[in-house]
N, C-alpha and C positions, 0 to 999 in steps of 0.2 A: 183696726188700731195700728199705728205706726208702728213700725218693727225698731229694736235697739241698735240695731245697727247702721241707721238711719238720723241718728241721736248722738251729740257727744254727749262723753258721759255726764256732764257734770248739767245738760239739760236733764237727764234723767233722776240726776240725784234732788234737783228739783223739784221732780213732780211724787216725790213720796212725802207722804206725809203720815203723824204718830199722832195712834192715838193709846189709850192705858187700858191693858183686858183686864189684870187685876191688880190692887194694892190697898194698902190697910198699916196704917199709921203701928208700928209699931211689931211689924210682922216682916219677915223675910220671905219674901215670894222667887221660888227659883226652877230650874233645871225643866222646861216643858218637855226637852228630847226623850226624857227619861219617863214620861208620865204621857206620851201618846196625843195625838190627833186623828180625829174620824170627822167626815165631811161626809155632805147631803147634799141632794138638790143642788148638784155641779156645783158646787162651792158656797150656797147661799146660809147654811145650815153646817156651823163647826162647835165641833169641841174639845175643846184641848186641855191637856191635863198638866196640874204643877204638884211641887213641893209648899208646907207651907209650915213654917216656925218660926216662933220667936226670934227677935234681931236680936244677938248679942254680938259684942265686938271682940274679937280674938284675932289669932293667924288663921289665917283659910280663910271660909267661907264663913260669914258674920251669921251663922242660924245656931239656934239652941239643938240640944239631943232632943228632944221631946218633935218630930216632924209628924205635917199630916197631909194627907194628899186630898185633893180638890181640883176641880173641874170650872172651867168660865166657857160657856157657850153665847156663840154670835147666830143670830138668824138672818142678819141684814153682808151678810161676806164678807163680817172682821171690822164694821164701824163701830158698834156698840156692843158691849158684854156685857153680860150676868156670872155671877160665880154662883157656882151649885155644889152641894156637900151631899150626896146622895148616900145611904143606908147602903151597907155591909156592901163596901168598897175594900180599896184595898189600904191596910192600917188598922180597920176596923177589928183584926183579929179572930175572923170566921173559921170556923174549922173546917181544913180541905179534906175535901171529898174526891173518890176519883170522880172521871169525867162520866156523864150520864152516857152519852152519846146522842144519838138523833138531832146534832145541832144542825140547826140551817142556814149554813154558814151565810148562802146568798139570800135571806131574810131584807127586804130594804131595809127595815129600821137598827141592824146588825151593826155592833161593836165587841171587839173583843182586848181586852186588856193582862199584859201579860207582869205579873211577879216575881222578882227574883233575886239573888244578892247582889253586893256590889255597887250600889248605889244607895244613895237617901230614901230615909223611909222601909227599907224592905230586907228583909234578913233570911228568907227563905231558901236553900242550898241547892232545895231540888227545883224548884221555881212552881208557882202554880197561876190559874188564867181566871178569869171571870168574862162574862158574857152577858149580853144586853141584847132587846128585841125593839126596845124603843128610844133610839138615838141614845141609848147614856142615862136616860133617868131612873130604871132601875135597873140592877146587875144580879146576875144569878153567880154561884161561885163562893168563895175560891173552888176550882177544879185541879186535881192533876194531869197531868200530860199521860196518859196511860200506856206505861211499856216503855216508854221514852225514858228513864231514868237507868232501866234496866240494860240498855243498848253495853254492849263491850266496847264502844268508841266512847263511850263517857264515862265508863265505869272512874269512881276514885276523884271525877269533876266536880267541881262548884260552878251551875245556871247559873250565865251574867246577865239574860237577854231583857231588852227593853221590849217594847213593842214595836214590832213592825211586821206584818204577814198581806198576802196578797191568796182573794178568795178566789175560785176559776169554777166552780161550780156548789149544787146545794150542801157536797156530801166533800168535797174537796176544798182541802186548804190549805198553802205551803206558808211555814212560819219560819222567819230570820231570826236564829238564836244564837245566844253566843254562850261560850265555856270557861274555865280556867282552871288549872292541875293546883292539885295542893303540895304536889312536893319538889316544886322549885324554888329557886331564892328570890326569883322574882313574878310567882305565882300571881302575887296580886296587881300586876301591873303585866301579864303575858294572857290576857285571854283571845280565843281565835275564835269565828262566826262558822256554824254552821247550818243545814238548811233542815229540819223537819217537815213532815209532813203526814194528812190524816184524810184516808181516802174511804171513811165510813162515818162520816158525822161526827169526829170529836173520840169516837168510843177506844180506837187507837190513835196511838203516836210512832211513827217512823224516821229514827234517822238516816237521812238522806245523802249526807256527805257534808265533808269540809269545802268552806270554800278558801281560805290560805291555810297552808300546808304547817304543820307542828314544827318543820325543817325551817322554816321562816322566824327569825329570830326578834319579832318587833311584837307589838301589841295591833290587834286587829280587832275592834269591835265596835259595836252601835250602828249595825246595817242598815240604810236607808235604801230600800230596792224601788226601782219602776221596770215596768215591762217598755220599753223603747220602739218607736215608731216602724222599724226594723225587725220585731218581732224578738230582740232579745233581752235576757236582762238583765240588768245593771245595778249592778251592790256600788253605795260608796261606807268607805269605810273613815273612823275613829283611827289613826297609827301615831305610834310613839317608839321609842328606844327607853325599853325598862330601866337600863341602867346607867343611861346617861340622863340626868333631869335637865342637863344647860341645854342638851339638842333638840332644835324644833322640832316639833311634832308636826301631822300632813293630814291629808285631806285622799286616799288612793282612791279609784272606780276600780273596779275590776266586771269583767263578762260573761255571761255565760249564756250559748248557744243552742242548749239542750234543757230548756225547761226548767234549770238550777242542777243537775246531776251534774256537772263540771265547770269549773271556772278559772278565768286566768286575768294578768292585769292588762288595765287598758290603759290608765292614764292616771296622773297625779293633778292634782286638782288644785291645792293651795299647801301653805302653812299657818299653823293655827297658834303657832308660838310657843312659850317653854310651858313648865309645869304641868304635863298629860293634855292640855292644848284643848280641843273646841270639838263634838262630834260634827257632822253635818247631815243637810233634810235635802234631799231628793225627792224633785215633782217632774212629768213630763206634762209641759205647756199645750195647749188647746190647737197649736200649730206644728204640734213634734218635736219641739227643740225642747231640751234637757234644761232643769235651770237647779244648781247646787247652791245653798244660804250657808254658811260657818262663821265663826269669831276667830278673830287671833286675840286672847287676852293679851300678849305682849306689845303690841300695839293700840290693842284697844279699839278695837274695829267690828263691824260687823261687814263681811262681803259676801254679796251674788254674783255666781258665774254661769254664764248660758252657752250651751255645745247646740252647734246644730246639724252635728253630726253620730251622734247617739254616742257621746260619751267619750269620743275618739280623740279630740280638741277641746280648747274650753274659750271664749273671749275673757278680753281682758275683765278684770277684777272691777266694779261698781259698788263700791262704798255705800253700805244702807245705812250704818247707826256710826257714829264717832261720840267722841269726846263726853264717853259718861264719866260720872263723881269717883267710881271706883273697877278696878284692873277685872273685878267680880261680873263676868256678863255673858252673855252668849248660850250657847245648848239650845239651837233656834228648832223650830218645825217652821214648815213652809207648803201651803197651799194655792191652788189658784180660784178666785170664788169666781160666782155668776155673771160678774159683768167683765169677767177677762182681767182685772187686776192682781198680781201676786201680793200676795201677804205674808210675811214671817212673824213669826213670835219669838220672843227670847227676853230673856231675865235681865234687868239695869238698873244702876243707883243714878240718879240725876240732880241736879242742885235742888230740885222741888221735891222730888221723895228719896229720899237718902236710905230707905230702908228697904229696899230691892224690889221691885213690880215686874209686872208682866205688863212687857209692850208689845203692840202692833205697826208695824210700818209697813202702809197700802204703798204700792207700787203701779205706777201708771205707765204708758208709752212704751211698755216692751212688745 
């Protein structure tokens, strides 16, 4: 397939094309970064996870208090979806247990989904996981993190972490988490990522280290990690300025060389615009090259940017979604399916559904 670079952009903006994963007359469908993607059969087999309430119209975000989380899988790599509401998920209000242990992590059919505060849907401080053997249709859980709560580097913390963890073997598995202190003045807008990990099936949890330093006076979270063609691996991060709300917010990568035990920054990626701004989804393409999806709500965009130098550089900016009904949009994931096409997902009000859906925009000719 032709490579991007080969393409002006606005051939490539071209060849994407939208289609709808979920929406329902009367419903506010939102935030997938925050509710997880697991892929199968090199991209042929996804499924991605949203928010889901009631449309009411306020300041903020137009969703009633009452949210509930749901699941839309594609078989065909992001043409068509099904929404699926599976049994003692998370919402469901299952009572957490610790972790059994003997999980397998490298199981094919293996999902694991993580719980925590700080976002919609989920109030839990110390955070807990659930886990699946058969792509997502049924989930065992809520688990705790065993030991992990107890660590002296989190003591007195509020779990902020989304989902994102990379498996390396049956018994091993390093999880991207994030924190935040309760006794600052802008605790709820300073949380920092760090890296866990459980190198016995689940039965423990080890913190492993920070990857931006408490000395660091920004907000850092919602880590999208890939292991990079180079062999190292690359966080991009969520940043803001807690106390300035007029100043952009950004898009940073940072590296690390040593399996996640140390990290530093590589490169700033974009800006995602005011008001805590847009996380982003990191995938490494089928040819090596890095490819980062985010939103600026302040311009009201959605852009992909591809490195094809493991994170070091980025090309220029490529405009996948413009000019939705409202400033409400973005928290994308982003996969690449079976036939080499990238796909994002992310949340948008359009003159045809005004009550926030989950879209799909295939991407062709990178």
């Amino acid at each position: 397939m032709a490579r991007a670079d080969k393409y002006s952009l606005s051939a490539i903006q071209e060849n994407i094309r939208y289609v709808t994963a979920a929406a329902k007359l009367g419903r506010f469908f939102g935030w997938p970064a925050n509710n997880g993607i697991w892929k199968w059969d090199n991209g042929r087999e996804i499924l991605i996870g949203f928010t889901d309430g009631s449309y009411q119209e306020q300041s903020g975000h137009n969703i009633g208090k009452e949210q509930l989380t749901n699941l839309a899988r594609s078989k065909d790599g992001g043409k068509t979806w099904i929404r699926e509401d599976p049994d003692n998920f998370v919402g469901d209000d299952g009572k957490v247990k610790p972790s059994p242990g003997n999980i397998r992590f490298d199981h094919p059919g293996f999902a694991l989904r993580i719980a925590a505060t700080g976002y919609h849907g989920t109030r839990d401080k110390r955070s807990r996981f659930y886990i699946s053997y058969d792509r997502g249709k049924k989930w065992d859980g809520p688990y705790r993190f065993n030991k992990l709560n107890d660590d002296k580097n989190l003591k007195g913390m509020d779990i902020t972490s989304r989902t994102n963890y990379r498996v390396t073997g049956e018994n091993f598995i390093q999880v991207y988490m994030s924190a935040r202190r309760r006794d600052f003045k802008y605790a709820n807008r300073l949380d920092k990522p760090f890296v866990a990990e459980s190198y016995d099936g689940g039965k423990s949890f080890k913190f492993a280290g920070w990857v931006v330093p408490w000395t660091d006076h920004y907000r850092a979270v919602m880590p999208s990690v890939v292991q990079a063609s180079n062999g190292d691996l690359v966080m991009e991060l969520r940043r803001r300025n807690p106390r300035k709300e007029e100043q952009l917010c950004w898009i940073d990568a940072y590296v690390s060389k040593d399996s996640g035990r140390s990290w530093s920054f590589l490169s700033k990626i974009g800006e995602t615009g005011v008001n805590n701004g847009n996380p982003p989804s990191l995938v490494m393409l089928k040819d090596g090259r890095l490819a980062c999806c985010f939103a600026n709500r302040s311009s009201s965009k959605i852009f992909l940017r591809i490195s094809k130098n493991s994170g070091r550089s980025w090309d220029q900016e490529i405009v996948v979604r413009d000019n939705p009904f409202s400033y409400d949009m973005g928290s994308p994931q982003l996969f690449q399916n079976h036939t080499s096409e990238l796909v994002t997902l992310y949340y948008i009000t359009t003159e045809e559904s005004q009550h926030s859906n989950i879209e799909a925009a295939i991407i062709t000719g990178l």
